[in-house]
N, C-alpha and C positions, 0 to 999 in steps of 0.2 A: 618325666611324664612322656606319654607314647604320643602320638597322633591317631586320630578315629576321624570316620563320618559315616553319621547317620544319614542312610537315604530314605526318605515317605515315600510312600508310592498313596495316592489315595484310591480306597476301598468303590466298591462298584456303587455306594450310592453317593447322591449329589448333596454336598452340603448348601441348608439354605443360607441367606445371608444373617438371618441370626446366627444359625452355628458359625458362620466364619466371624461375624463379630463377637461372640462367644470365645471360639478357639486364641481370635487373637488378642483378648483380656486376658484370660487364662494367662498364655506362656507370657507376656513380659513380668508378671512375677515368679515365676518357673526359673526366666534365664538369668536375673536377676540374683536368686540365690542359687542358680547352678553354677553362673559365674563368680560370685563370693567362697564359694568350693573351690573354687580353684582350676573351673574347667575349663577358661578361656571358651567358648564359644563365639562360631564365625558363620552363622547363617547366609543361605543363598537362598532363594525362594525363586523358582524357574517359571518362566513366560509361559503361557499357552501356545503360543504359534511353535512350531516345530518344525521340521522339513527332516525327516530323514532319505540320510547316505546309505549306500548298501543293499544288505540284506531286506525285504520287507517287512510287516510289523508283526510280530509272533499272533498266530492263531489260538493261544492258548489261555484267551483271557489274561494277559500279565495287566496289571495295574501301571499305570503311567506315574511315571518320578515325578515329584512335584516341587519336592523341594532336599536341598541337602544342608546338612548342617557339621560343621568341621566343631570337633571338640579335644582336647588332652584328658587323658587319663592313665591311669596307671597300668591296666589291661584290659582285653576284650571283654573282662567281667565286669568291669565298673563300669566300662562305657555300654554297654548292654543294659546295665541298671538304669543310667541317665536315660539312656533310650525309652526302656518302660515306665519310664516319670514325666515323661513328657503328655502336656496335658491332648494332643493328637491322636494318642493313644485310644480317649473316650470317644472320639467322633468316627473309625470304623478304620485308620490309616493303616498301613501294613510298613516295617519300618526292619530294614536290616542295616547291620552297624558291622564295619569292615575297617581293619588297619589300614592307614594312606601312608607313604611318603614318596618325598621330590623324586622324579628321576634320577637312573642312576647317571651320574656323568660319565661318558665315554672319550675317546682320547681318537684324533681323526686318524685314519688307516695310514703308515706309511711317514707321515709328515714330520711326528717327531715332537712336535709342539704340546702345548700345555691342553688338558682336556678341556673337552667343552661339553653342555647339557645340550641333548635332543633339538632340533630346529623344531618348531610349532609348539612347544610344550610349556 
């Protein structure tokens, strides 16, 4: 099995608190049998408060991450499928599903010593 994560980004309109209590009956029988599939499933579900680093916020309309969801599948097509099965889907979310894995480990310049993974990662 590969590694994936699906990111939601949510759609321009506001879900009421029925839809969110709606949405979040839906998916735990969803993850439930996507996890008896075999997908392992590792939801993260992100804060409102934000601060960004950098660059400022794109002008171009992008919908804001809301939450990401780690799953295994066999390829970008299955995990594409879990994607569109998810019950998020019907409440207007916009959802791209992208291969992940660990950093690569690198080996410190010069020293000789055993590799080590990235500082901060």
């Amino acid at each position: 099995m590969n590694q994936f994560v699906i990111i939601f980004k949510q759609g321009p309109a506001t879900l009421t608190d029925s839809d969110r209590q709606n949405l979040r009956e839906a998916t735990a029988p969803w993850a439930r049998k996507v996890n008896e599939d075999g997908h392992r499933l590792e939801p993260r579900i992100l804060g409102p408060e934000r601060e960004s680093v950098g660059e400022s916020e794109p002008a171009d309309g992008t919908w804001p991450i809301t939450a990401l969801l780690f799953l295994a599948a066999r390829d970008l097509q299955e995990a594409a499928a879990v994607a569109r099965s998810h019950p998020a889907m019907s409440y207007g979310f916009q959802v791209e599903v992208r291969p992940w894995a660990a950093p690569a480990v690198t080996s410190p310049t010069g020293s000789g010593g055993p590799p080590r993974r990235p500082q901060g990662l």
